[in-house]
C-alpha positions as CSV (number, residue, x, y, z in Angstrom):
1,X,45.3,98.2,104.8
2,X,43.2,96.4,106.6
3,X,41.5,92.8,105.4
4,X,37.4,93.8,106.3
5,X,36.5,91.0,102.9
6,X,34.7,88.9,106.2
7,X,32.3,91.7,106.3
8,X,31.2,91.6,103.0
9,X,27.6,91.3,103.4
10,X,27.5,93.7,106.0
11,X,29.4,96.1,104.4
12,X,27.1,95.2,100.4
13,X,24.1,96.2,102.9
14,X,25.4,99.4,104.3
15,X,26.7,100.4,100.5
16,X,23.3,100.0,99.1
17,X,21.7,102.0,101.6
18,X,24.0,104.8,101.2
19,X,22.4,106.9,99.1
20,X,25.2,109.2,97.9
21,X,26.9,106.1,97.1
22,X,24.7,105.1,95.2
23,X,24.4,108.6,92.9
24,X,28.2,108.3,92.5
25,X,28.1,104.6,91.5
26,X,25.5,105.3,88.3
27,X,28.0,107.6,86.7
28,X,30.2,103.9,85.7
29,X,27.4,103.4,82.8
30,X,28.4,106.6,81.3
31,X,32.1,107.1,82.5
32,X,33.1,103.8,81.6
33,X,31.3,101.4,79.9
34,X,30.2,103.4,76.6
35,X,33.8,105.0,76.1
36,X,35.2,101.6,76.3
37,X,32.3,100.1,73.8
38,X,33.1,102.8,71.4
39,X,36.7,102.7,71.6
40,X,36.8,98.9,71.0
41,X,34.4,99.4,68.0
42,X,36.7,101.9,66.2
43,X,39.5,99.3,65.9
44,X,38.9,96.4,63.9
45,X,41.6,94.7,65.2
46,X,40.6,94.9,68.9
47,X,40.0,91.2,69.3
48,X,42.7,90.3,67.9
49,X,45.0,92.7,69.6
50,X,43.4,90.7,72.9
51,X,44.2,87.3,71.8
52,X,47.6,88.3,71.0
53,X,47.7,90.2,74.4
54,X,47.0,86.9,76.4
55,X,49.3,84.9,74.2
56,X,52.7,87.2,75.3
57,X,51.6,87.2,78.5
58,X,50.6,83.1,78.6
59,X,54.5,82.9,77.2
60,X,55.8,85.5,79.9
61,X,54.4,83.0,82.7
62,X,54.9,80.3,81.5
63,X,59.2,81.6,81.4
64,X,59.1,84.2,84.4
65,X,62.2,83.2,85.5
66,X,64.0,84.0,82.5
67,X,62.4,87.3,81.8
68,X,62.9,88.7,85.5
69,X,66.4,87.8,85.3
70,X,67.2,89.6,82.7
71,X,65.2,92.6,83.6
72,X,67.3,93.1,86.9
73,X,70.3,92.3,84.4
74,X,69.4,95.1,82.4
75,X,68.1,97.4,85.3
76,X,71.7,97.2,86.9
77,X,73.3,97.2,83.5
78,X,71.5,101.1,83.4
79,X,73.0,102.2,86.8
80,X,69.3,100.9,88.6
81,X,69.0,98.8,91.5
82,X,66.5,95.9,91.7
83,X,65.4,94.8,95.2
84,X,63.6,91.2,95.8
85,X,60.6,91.2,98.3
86,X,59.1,88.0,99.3
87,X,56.0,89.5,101.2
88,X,54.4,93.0,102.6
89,X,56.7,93.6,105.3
90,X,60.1,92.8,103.4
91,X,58.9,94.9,100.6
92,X,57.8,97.8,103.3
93,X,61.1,97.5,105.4
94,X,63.4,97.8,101.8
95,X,61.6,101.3,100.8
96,X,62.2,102.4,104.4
97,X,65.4,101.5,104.0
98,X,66.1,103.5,101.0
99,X,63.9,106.5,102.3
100,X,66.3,106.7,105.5
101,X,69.8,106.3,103.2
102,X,68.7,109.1,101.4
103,X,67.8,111.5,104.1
104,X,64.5,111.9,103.2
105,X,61.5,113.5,105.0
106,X,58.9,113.8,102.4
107,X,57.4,111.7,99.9
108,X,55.7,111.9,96.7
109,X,53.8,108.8,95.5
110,X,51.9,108.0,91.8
111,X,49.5,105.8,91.6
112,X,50.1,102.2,92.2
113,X,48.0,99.4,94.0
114,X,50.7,97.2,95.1
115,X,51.5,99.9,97.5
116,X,47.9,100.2,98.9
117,X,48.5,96.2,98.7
118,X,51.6,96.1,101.3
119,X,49.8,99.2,103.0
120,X,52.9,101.3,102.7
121,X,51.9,104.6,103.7
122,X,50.7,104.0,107.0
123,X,54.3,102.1,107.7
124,X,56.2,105.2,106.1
125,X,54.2,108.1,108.5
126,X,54.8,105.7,111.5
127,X,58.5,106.3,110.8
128,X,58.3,109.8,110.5
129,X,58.3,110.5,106.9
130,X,55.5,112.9,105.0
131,X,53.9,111.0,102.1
132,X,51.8,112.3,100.0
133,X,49.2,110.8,97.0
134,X,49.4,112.7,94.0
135,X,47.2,111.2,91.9
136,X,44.0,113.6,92.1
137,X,42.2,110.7,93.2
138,X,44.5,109.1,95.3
139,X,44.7,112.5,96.9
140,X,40.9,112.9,97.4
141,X,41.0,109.8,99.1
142,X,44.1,110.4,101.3
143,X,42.7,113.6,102.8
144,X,39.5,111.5,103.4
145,X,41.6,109.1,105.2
146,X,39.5,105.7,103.4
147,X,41.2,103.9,100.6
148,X,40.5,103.2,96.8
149,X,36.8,102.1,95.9
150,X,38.3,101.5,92.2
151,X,41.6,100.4,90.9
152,X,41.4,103.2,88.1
153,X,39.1,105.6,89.3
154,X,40.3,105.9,93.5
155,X,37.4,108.6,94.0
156,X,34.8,107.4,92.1
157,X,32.6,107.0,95.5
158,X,32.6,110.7,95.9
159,X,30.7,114.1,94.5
160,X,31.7,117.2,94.1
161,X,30.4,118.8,97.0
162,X,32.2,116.4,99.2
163,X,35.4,117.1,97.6
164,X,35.0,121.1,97.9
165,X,34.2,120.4,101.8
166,X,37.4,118.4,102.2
167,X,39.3,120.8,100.7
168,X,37.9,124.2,102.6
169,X,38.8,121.7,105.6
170,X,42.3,120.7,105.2
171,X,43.5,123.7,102.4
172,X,43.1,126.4,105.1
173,X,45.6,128.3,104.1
174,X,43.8,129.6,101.1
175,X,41.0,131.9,101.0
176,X,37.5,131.3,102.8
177,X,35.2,133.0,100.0
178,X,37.2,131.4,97.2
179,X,34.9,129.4,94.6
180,X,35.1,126.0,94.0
181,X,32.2,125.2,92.5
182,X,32.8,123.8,89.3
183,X,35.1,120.7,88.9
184,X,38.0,122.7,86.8
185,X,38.5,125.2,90.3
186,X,39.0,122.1,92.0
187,X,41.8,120.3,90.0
188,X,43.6,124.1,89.9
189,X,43.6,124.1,93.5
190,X,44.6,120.7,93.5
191,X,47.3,121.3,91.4
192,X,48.6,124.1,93.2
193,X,48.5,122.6,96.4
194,X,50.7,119.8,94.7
195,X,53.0,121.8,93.0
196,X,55.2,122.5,96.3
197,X,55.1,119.0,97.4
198,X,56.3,117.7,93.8
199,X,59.4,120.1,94.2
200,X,60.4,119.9,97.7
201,X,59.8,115.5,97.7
202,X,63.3,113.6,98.3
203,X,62.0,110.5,97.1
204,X,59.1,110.0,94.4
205,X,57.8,106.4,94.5
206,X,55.2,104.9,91.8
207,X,54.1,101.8,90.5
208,X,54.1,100.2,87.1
209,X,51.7,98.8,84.3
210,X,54.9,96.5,82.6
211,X,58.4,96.2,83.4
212,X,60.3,95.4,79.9
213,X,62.9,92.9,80.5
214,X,64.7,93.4,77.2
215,X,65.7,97.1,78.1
216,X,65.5,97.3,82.2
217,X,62.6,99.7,81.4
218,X,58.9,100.6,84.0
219,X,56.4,101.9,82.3
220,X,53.6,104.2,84.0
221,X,50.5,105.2,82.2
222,X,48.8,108.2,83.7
223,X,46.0,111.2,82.4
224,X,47.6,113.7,84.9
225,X,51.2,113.9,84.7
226,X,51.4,113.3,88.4
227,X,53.3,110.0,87.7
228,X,56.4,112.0,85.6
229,X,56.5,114.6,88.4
230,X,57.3,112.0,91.0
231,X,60.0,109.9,89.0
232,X,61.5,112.9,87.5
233,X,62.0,115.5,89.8
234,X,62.9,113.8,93.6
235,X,66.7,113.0,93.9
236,X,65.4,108.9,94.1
237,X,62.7,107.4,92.3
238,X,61.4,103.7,93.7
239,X,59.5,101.8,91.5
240,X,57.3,99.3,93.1
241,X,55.7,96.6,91.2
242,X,54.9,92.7,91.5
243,X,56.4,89.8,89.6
244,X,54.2,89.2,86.8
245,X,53.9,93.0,85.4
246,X,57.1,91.8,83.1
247,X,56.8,91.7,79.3
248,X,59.4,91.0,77.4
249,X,60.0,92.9,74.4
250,X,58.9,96.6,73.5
251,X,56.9,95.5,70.8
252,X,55.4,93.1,73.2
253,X,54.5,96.1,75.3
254,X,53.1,98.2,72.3
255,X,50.7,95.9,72.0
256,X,49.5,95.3,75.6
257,X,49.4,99.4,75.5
258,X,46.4,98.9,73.0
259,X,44.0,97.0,74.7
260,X,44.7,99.1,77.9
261,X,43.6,102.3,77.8
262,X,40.7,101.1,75.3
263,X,39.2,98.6,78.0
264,X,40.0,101.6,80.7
265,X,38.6,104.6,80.0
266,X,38.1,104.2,76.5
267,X,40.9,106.1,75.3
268,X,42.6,105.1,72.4
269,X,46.3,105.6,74.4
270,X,46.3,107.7,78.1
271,X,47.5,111.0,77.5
272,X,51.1,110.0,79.6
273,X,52.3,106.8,78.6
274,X,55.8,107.4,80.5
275,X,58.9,105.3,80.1
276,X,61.9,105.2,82.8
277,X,65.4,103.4,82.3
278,X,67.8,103.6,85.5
279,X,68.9,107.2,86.6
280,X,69.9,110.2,85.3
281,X,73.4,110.3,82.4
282,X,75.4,112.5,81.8
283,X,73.7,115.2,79.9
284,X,69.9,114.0,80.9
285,X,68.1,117.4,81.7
286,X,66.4,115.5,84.6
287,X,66.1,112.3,86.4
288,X,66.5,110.8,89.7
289,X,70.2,110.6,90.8
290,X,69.1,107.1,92.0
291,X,66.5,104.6,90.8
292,X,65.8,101.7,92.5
293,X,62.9,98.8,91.4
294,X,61.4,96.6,94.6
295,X,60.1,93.4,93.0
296,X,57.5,92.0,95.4
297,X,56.1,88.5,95.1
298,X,53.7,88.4,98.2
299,X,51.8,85.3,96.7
300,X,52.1,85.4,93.0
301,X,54.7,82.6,92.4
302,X,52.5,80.5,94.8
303,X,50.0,80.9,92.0
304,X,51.7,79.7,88.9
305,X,51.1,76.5,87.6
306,X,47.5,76.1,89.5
307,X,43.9,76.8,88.3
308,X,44.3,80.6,89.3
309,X,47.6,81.2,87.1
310,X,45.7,82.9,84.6
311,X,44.9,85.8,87.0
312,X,48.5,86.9,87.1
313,X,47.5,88.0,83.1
314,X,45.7,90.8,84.6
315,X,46.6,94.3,83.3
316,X,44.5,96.5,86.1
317,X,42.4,97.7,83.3
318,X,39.3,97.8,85.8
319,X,37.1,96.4,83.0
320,X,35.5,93.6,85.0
321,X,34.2,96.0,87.7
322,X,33.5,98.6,85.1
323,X,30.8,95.7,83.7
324,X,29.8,93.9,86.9
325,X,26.1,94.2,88.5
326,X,27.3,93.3,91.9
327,X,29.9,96.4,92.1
328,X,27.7,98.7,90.4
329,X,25.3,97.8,93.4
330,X,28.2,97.7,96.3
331,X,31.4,100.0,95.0
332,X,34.3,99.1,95.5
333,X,34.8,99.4,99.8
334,X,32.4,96.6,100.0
335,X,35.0,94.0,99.1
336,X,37.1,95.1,102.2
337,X,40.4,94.9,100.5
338,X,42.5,96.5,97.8
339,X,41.3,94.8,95.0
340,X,37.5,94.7,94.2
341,X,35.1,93.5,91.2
342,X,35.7,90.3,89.9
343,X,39.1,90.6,89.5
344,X,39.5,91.5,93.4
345,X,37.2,87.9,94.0
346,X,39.7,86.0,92.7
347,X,42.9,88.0,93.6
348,X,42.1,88.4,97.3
349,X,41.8,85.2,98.0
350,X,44.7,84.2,96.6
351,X,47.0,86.9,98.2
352,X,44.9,86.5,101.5
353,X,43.5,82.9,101.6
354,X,39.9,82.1,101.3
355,X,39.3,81.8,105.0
356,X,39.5,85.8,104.9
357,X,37.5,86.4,101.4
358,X,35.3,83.8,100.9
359,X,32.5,85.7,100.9
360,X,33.8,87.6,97.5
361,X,33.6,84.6,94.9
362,X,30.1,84.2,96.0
363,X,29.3,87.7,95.2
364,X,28.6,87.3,91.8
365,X,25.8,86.7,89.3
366,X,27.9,84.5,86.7
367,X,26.5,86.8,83.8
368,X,29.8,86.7,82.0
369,X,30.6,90.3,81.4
370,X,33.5,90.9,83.2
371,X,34.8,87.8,81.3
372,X,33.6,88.8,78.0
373,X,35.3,92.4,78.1
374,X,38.4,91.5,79.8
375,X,41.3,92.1,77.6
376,X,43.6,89.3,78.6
377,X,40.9,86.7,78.2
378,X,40.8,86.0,82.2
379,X,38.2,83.4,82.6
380,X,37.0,84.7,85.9
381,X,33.7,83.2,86.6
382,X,35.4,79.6,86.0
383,X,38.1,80.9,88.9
384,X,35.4,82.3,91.3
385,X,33.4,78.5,90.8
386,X,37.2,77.1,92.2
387,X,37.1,79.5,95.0
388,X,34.0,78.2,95.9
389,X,34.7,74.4,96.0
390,X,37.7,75.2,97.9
391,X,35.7,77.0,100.1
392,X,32.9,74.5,100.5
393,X,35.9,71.9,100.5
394,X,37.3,73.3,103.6
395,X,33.9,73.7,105.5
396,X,34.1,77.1,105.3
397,X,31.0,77.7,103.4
398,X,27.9,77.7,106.7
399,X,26.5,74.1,107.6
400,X,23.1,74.9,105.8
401,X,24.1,75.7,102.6
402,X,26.7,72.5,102.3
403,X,23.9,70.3,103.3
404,X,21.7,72.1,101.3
405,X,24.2,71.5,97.9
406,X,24.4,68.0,98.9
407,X,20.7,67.0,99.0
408,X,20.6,69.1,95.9
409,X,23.3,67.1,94.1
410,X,21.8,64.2,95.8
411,X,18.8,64.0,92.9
412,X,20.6,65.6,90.5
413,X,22.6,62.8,90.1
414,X,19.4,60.7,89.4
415,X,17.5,62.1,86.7
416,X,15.2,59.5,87.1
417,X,14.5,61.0,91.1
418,X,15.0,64.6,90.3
419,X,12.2,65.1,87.2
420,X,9.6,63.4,88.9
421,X,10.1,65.5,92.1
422,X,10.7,68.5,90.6
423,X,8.1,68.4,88.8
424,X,5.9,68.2,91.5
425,X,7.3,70.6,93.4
426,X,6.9,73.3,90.1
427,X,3.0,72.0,90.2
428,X,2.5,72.6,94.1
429,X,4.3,75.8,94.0
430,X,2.5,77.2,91.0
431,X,-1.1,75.9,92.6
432,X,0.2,77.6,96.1
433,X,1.4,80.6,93.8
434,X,-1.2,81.5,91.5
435,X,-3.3,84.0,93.0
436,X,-0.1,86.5,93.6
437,X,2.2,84.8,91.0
438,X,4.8,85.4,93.7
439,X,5.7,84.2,97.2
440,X,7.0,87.0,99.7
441,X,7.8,84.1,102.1
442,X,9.3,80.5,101.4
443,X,10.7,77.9,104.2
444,X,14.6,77.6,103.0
445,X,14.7,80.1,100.9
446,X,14.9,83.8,103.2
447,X,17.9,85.2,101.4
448,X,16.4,85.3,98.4
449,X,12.3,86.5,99.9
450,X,13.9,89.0,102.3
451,X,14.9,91.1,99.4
452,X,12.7,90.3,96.5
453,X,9.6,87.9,96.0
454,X,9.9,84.5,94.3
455,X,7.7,84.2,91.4
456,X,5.4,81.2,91.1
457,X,6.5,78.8,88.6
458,X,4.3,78.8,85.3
459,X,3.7,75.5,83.0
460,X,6.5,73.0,82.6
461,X,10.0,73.1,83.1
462,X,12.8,73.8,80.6
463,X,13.8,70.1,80.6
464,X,10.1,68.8,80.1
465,X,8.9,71.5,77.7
466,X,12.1,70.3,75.1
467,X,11.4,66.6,76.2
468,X,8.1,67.5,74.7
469,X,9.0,68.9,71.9
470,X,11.4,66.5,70.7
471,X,8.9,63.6,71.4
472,X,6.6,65.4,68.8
473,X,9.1,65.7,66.3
């Protein structure tokens, strides 16, 4: 998938002009945000459940080693296969590998983001295999040929209407005057069209949401059942996750369960919560006659014990970007990679380096929220501030606005040079300002008047008005 974070602000400008976009981004309120608010207030326990959450997985971190070497103990003890991958291309070249040992010419995939991460499909179709999404938003988005706008939601940038057009397009084997215009048509045609590639696939790969090291166990968590079709029915099933989705115990797991679906989609458990153990025994009804696990680092281990570490907590509940004012306003193509919201401004530039996301750090408010709802405790606004110093650090930030945060710290070092001058400056500005109460144009400060007017300042500052205050006490 290709790295397009540089455009950000190109690509925030052509977002919010989109108007379509913009209808399909106002249904997160509703979709999201009240289901999760309401699911979190039916269980006393929630915050707790969170702070125990980020404990297991402060403990799993801080002994990765450990747990990942006794998950491929137990994987191999179950008949499974584990498979190390440094970065992308080792990871790609492994499931290739396995693809071409098995003889296979299609593919059935589940939903997982480390694969749009190592941009897998493009790589398998190169080489001649068929691979096909069946998530029904995945799949939306395939036949569209764009990727993910949300790590939960792939197709939450679309309508209806556009999803009946793509299908009369590329379903044409099906009747002309058929009706699809209500949203249960499409998922049955959907689910038809599926239904031959789940049973004629010779390899089903999906991600995972935890790998339990105590039993050799993935774990998928899914609303549509696509995710049990591709393990269960392909003679190989690849499971592709990165080093930090290990937990170590089931009941560790039972409780990261709770706190998932809740911050979500506001479901109290998904409707699939599906758990694989190597391939099928004697007597199984079903199952893969081979299962193999591809373990990829691409970055993380460069992460532990630095300020980002406590990303790798991250569950890819979505709940940051669920709550965040800047994706609400951009979606999730905007951040140019495969992981947006908050969570994608501190990812990204750890997986890719700042020099290539720099610009998504920046792109927040610092309101809190996606802190404040995040089930692991992930202080992200504290990691974004990081990204930025590195990124001023290393020059990358433009010439003006280093020199700009220089002056500025400059005075603020001095208290005794910044009141008196900003105080003036408040008193010119509110005597230059108090006709309109509002500048449309100030010298230095065109990102800000290009979109919106500055108001005038009114009265005293903060500082001086408590100064004041405290001197008449």
């Amino acid at each position: 998938m290709q790295i397009t974070s540089p455009r950000f602000k190109l690509n925030a400008r052509e977002a919010i002009a989109d108007p379509q976009l913009q209808r399909a981004l106002a249904h997160v309120q509703v979709g999201f945000i009240e289901k999760r608010s309401k699911a979190a207030g039916k269980l006393p326990e929630f915050d707790a459940l969170r702070d125990s959450s980020r404990d297991i997985k402060n403990h799993t971190l801080a002994n990765l080693d450990l747990y990942l070497e006794a998950y491929e103990a137990r994987v191999t003890e179950a008949g499974g296969h584990v498979h190390w991958a440094v970065d992308a291309e080792e990871a790609r070249k492994i499931i290739l590998n396995i693809c071409q040992e098995a003889g296979a010419r299609r593919v059935t995939k589940g939903k997982t983001m480390v694969a749009e991460e190592i941009a897998l499909n493009p790589y398998l179709e190169e080489r001649g295999l068929e691979v096909v999404e069946t998530d029904l938003g995945e799949y939306i988005v395939q036949l569209r040929k764009e990727a993910p706008s949300h790590i939960i939601a792939p197709a939450i940038h679309v309508n209806k209407d556009q999803i009946e057009a793509d299908f009369r397009r590329f379903h044409t084997d099906l009747p002309p005057e058929r009706n699809l215009e209500a949203p249960e048509t499409l998922l049955a045609e959907a689910r038809g069209v599926l239904r031959d590639r789940f049973l004629t696939a010779d390899v089903g790969i999906t991600g995972a949401n935890f790998l339990i090291a105590e039993t050799g166990t993935s774990i998928i968590v899914t609303n549509e059942g696509n995710g049990d079709l591709t393990q269960t029915l392909p003679r190989v099933h690849i499971v592709l996750a990165s080093l930090e989705k290990i937990t170590p115990t089931l009941e560790d797991v039972s409780q990261l369960l709770r706190v998932l679906a809740r911050s979500a989609t506001g479901q109290e458990m998904s409707v699939y919560t599906t758990f694989s153990t190597g391939p099928r025994r004697p007597g199984d009804p079903d199952g893969p006659e081979e299962y193999h696990v591809v373990l990829l680092d691409n970055g993380r281990s460069g992460m532990l014990g630095t300020q980002f570490q406590d990303m790798l907590r991250c569950i890819r509940c979505g709940a940051c970007m669920n709550h965040c004012p800047v994706y609400h306003a951009v979606g999730g193509h905007a951040y140019g990679w495969v992981y947006p919201g908050p969570m994608g401004a501190v990812l990204t530039p750890s997986l890719v380096g700042v020099d290539k996301a720099g610009h998504l750090p920046n792109a927040s408010t610092f309101c809190g929220r996606c802190e404040q709802v995040c089930p692991m405790h992930i202080p992200l606004p504290k990691m974004m501030r990081h990204w930025r110093e590195r990124e001023f650090e290393r020059h990358l930030a433009p010439a003006s606005a280093r020199w700009g945060l220089r002056f500025f710290a400059f005075f603020a070092k001095r208290p005794a040079l910044y009141r008196p001058l900003a105080g003036l400056a408040m008193r010119t500005l509110g005597a230059l300002g108090r006709a309109k109460g509002r500048f449309r144009r100030l010298p230095l400060a065109g990102g800000w008047t290009s979109k919106r007017d500055f108001p005038a300042p009114e009265g005293k500052s903060f500082q001086a008005q408590w100064a004041q205050r405290r001197s008449g006490r």
